[in-house]
C-alpha positions, 0 to 999 in steps of 0.5 A, a space after each residue: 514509446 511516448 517519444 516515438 509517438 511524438 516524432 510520429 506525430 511531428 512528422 504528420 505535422 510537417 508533411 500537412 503543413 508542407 501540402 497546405 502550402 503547396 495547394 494553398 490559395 495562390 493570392 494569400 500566400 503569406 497569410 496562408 502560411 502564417 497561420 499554418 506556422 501559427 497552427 502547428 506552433 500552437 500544437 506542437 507546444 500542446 504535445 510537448 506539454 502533454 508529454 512533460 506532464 506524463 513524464 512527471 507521472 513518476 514514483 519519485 520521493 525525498 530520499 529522506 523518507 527511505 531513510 526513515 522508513 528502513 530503506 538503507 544504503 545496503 538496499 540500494 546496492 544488494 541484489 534482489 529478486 526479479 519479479 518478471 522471471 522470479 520463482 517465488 516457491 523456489 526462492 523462499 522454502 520453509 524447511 522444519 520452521 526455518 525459511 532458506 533463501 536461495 540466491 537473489 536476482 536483480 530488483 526490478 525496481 530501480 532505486 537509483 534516483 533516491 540516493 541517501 544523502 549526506 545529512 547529519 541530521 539523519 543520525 537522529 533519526 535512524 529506524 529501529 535496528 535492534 534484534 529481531 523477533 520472528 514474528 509479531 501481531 502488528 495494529 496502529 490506533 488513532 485518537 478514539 479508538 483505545 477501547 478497540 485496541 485494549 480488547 484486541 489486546 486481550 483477544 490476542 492474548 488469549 488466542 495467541 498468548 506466544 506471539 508479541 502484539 505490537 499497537 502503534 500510538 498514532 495520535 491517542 490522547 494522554 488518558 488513552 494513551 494511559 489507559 491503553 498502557 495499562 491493559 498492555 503492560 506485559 512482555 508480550 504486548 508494546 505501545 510504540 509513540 510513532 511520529 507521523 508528522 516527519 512525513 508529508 502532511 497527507 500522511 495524517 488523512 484519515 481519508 488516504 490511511 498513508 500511514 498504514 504501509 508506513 507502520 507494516 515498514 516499521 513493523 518489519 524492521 523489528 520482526 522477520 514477519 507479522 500479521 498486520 490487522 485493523 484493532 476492529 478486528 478479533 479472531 475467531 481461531 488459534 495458534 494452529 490456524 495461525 501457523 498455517 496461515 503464516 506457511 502460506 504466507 512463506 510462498 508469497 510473502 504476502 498474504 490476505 484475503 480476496 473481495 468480489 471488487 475488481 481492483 478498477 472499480 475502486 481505483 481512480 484511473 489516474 493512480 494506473 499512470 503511476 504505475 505505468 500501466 492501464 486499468 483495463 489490465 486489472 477489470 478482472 482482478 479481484 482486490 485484497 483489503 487491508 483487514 488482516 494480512 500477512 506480511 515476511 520481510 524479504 529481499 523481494 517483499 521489500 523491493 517489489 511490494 513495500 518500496 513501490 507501495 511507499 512511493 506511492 502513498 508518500 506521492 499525493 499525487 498518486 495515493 490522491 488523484 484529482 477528483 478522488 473521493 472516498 465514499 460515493 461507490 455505485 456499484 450498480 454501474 455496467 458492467 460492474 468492472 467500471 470505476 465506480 467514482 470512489 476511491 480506495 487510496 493506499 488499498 488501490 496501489 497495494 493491489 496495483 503493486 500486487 497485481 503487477 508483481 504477481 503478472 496479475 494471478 491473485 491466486 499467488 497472495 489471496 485466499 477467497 472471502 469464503 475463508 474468513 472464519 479465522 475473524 470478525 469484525 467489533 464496532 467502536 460502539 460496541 467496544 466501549 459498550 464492553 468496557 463499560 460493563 467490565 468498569 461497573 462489574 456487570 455480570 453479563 458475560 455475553 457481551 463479547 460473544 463469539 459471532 460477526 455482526 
């Protein structure tokens, strides 16, 4: 389409100047010409630039990356489902607990271009690939933040005590490290050290959370599904809540819930030209945060929503356009789809991805805001404040009481 547009505009280019030459003042031909020549040199290389710039507008990463992240050489040439004519409900069934996956279509997504490369070194650094749990309740914590995840630790534990927690280590110190082991010492409960540092150097911002969509990969290569969620938060309801949530999510194969944001109002419009779509396209589509959410590992997750997302993230350009900030929104601005001058980063592709895969209909991968009573959130503040009480046998027990703030 960029092309034709170029050739079109090329042609108009020619035809004006050839007019000007014709009608041009009869003294000063040459002078005339030459700055016509000038003149249209001048914007013929001012599209073209144009053109270059938007063409490198494009999801491309070191193909090292996929290695690591789980994407192997069968995923580049098995086939998967299509997201423009694929039926989700009737390519994932659950039948007695047991997902049936009819057969595949085409991706959609070309990965051509990121052929695994020939590398010894590679051999060091292959993702997991032992045996498979069915599913796992997935965290990450950052350095600060260990009285967060020891008490979402004990919240799973006592909400969900079958199902296997696992808190990705991104930083802690080693007293934290320490102290996090220890609350997190049974079968059911697994402390990854996970090497952010063999990425690309953004993926370290706290700003951007790049490494969000990195630990939900990581996290899928070890179970068939999981639930990610933020060590903030702590569930209100049990395993039978859960598994409702879990069917849901066997439809989709993800599964979160929608805020009353359109996705253009906390997504820089640069970020759309990755995607090859504008922003007018989702001024009416509600974004899904990253709190708590279901994700299944499938052919179709993986190809239409998990490798997109990690082109992006693992892109700056794309998770972090010029002139994106992460605080700042004014909400106030009409109408109240418009961009509100901050930015969501990973969040913003994870709906952009969402939305396109999902021909914009939120309904196929969210529930409304309404239906949160399934958890809460519990500042830091308040976490090292219990821990606290706990290490000098306070006898308050309602410190931890059931209720949001």
């Amino acid at each position: 389409m960029r092309t034709k547009h170029f050739i079109l505009i090329l042609c108009c280019v020619i035809i004006t100047t050839i007019f000007f030459i014709i009608l041009g003042p009869a003294g000063e031909p040459n002078d005339s010409l030459k700055s016509i020549v000038t003149h249209t040199h001048q914007q013929l290389n001012k599209l073209q630039e144009n053109l270059r710039v938007t063409e490198k507008k494009k999801l491309q990463i070191d193909s090292k990356y996929l290695t690591l992240l789980g994407f192997t050489n069968s995923i580049y040439t098995k086939e998967s489902e299509a997201y423009n004519h694929y039926n989700i409900e009737s390519g994932i069934k659950y039948d007695g607990g047991r997902q049936i996956a009819l057969p595949q279509q085409k991706s959609s997504y070309n990965l051509k271009e990121d052929n695994i490369p020939d590398d010894k070194s590679f051999v060091e650094i292959i993702p997991f690939n032992g045996t498979k749990s069915n599913f796992s309740i997935v965290t990450y914590v950052l350095d600060g933040q260990a009285p967060l995840a020891i008490l979402l630790a004990q919240n799973v534990a006592a909400k969900f005590p079958e199902d296997h927690l696992l808190i990705y280590d991104l930083g802690l110190s080693e007293d934290e490290s320490r102290g996090l082991t220890a609350y997190c010492n049974i079968s059911k409960c697994s402390v990854i050290n996970y090497d952010l540092s063999v990425f690309p150097s953004h993926c370290l911002d706290h700003r951007m959370h790049a490494y969000r969509p990195i630990v939900i990969k990581d996290a899928l290569t070890r179970s068939k599904s999981i639930l990610f969620t933020e060590n903030y938060i702590r569930f209100r309801g049990g395993n039978h809540e859960l598994q409702k949530l879990r069917s849901k999510a066997l439809v989709s194969g993800v599964l979160s819930w929608s805020t009353a944001t359109a996705v253009s109002t906390r997504t820089h419009p640069k970020m759309f030209d990755y995607f090859q779509t504008d922003a007018d396209d989702f001024i009416f589509l509600r974004m899904i945060d990253l709190d708590v959410t279901l994700f299944l590992d499938s052919p179709f997750v993986e190809n239409n929503i998990m490798l997109p997302w990690l082109k992006c993230v693992l892109t700056l350009e794309c998770i972090d356009p010029i002139g994106a900030q992460w605080n700042g929104c004014k909400y106030n601005k009409k109408p109240q789809y418009r961009y509100s001058g901050c930015h969501a980063y990973d969040v913003s592709a994870f709906n952009i991805v969402l939305g396109l895969t999902w021909h914009l209909d939120a309904s196929k991968y969210s529930m409304p805001s309404e239906e949160t009573n399934f958890f809460y959130k519990e500042t830091l503040e308040k976490a090292t404040k219990i821990l606290e009480n706990r290490r000098l046998n306070s006898s308050d027990t309602s410190e931890h009481t059931i209720t949001e703030e």
